[in-house]
C-alpha positions in Angstrom: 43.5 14.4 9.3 40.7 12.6 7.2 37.8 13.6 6.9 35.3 11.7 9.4 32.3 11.4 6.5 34.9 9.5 4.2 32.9 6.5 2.5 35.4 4.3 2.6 36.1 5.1 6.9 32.0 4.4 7.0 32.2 1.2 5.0 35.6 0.0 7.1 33.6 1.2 10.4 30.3 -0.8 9.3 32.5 -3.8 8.3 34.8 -4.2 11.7 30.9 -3.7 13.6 29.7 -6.6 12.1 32.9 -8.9 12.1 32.8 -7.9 15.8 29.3 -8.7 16.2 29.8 -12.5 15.0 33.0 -13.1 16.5 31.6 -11.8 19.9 28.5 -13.4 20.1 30.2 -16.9 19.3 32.3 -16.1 22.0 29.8 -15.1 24.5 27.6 -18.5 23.8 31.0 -20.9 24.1 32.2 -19.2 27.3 28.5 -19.4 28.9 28.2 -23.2 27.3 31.5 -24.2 28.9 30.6 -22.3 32.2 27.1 -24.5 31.9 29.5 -27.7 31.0 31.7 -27.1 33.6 28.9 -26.8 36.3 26.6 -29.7 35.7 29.5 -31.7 33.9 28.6 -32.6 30.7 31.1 -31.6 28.8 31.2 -30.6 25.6 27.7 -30.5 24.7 26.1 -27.9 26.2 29.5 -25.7 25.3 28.8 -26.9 21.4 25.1 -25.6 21.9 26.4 -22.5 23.2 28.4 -22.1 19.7 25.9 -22.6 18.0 23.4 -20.2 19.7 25.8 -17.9 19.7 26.3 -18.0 16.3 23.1 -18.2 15.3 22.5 -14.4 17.5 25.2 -12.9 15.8 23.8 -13.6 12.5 20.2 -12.1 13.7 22.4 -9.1 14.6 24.0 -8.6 11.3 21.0 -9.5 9.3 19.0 -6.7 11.6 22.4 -4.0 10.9 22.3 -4.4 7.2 18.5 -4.4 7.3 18.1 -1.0 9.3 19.0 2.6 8.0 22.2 2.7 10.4 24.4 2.1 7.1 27.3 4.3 6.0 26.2 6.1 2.8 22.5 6.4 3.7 21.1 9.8 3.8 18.8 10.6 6.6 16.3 12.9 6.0 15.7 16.2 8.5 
């Protein structure tokens, strides 16, 4: 079995958390925009907010990922 402190897992581990992180959040901001749509019936507008929001937090995630220490390859200090 390979080892779990292989670069390339920790780069392919750091990569699929912040695809997931997008693809999520733009998810989570359509489904509550259409929920929000569907309720006061405005459809689509408050759904294409929603993506856009969504998207928009996603991005703040990565950009707070790649700007904290929880990187693969970055040596923590004892």
């Amino acid at each position: 079995m390979a080892d779990s402190k292989d670069p390339f897992r920790q780069g392919l581990s750091f990569a699929v958390r912040i695809g997931t992180e997008l693809v999520v959040s733009t998810i989570v901001g359509a489904f509550l925009g259409y929920l929000l749509d569907t309720w006061l019936g405005t459809r689509p507008w408050i759904m294409v907010v929603g993506v856009f929001l969504g998207t928009a937090a996603g991005f703040r995630t990565v950009y707070r990922l790649a700007k904290s220490g929880d990187r693969p390859g970055d040596k923590k200090e004892n």
